[in-house]
C-alpha positions, -999 to 999 in steps of 0.1 A, spaced: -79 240 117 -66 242 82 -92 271 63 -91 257 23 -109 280 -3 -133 261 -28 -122 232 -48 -111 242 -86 -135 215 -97 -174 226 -109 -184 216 -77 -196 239 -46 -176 223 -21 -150 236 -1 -117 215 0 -123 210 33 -156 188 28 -140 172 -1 -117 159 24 -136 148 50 -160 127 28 -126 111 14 -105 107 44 -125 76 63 -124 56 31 -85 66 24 -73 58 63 -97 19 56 -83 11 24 -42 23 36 -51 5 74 -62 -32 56 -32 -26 34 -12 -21 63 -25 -52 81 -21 -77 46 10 -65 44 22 -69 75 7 -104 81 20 -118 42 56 -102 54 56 -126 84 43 -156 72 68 -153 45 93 -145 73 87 -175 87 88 -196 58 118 -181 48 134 -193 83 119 -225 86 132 -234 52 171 -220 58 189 -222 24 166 -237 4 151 -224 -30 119 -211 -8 140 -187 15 158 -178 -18 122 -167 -33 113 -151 -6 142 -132 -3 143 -120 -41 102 -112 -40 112 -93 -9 141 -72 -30 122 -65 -57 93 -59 -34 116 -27 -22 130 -19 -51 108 -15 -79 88 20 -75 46 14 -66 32 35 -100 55 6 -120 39 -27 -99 12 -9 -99 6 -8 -139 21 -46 -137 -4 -58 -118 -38 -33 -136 -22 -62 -170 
């Protein structure tokens, strides 16, 4: 087990503790994000296909580059506006 020393916060908790309190909500929030993600990616898979060469499979393909391509912190502050 990993032995952290006290946080440099005011507080009296060890890193440790800090972590374990923070942990459960983390591993929820990054596990439903998983699941939206994966479930949006293939319905709009499956749109994509079912409509071959169309302007949909175009959209989806461009929201799925720019999807990849722009960095989190910038769609991130896109999305706070």
């Amino acid at each position: 087990m990993l032995l952290f020393s006290t946080s440099v916060r005011p507080t009296n908790k060890t890193v440790n503790d800090i972590i374990a309190e923070t942990l459960p909500v983390s591993a929820e929030l990054g596990l439903i994000s998983l699941f939206l993600a994966i479930g949006a990616g293939v319905l709009a898979g499956m749109a994509a296909a079912w409509y071959k060469n169309t302007w949909v499979d175009y959209g989806m393909m461009i929201g799925a580059t720019l999807g990849v391509s722009v960095p989190s912190f910038i769609f991130a502050a896109v999305l706070i506006q």
